[in-house]
N, C-alpha and C positions, 0 to 999 in steps of 0.2 A: 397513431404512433408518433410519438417527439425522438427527437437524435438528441443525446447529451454529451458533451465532453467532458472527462473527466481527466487529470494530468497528475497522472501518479508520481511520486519519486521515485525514487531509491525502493527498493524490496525485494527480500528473498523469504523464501521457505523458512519459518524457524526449527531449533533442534530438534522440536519433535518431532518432525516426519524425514528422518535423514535419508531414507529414499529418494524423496523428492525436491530434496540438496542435490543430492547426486547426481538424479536423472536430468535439472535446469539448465546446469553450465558444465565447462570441462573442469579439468581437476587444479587449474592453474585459474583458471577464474571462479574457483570456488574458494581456494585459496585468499585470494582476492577480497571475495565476500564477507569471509571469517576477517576479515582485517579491516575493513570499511563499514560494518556494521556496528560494529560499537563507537568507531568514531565518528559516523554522522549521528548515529544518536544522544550523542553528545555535545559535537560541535555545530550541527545545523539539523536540530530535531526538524524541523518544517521541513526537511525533505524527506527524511525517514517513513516507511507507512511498515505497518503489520502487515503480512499478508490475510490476518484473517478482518482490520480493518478495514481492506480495500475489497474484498469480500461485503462483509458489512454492507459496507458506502453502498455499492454496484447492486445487491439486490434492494436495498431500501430506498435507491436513484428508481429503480424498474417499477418499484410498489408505485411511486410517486408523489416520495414522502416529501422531497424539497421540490416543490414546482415552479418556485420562479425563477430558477436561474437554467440556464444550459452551458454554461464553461463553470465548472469548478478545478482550482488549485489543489494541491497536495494540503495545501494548511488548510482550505477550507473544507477540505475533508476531514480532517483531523480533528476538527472543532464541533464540525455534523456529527461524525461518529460518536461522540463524546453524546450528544443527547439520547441516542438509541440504549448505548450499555447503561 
């Protein structure tokens, strides 16, 4: 068994599943959410993740698809993920 780090940004539930907007945070930092999600994906994409890319990363970290590294970045997830899809 290896230990990895992974350092995610920024990420919530998207609109699809507004249950589970709901159930993450209170109604004031959901709030929150709805307002800062467009603008870090805009103004500092490198910190933004999908939830279903962080997803992604985490099970194809476990398969042991990138095995040289054990600290990965939000960007350098973003760029790994990008070979998979």
């Amino acid at each position: 068994m290896q230990a990895r780090v992974y350092r995610a940004g920024y990420f919530f539930p998207p609109k699809e599943y507004p249950q589970d907007r709901k159930n993450q945070r209170s109604a004031t930092l959901g709030v929150v959410d709805n307002i800062m999600t467009p603008v870090l994906k805009c103004v500092l994409p490198a910190s933004y993740t999908p939830t279903e890319n962080l997803g992604t990363f985490a099970l194809e970290l476990a398969k042991g698809r990138w095995p040289d590294k054990d600290f990965y970045r939000n960007a350098d997830m973003q760029v790994l993920v990008k070979e998979v899809e």
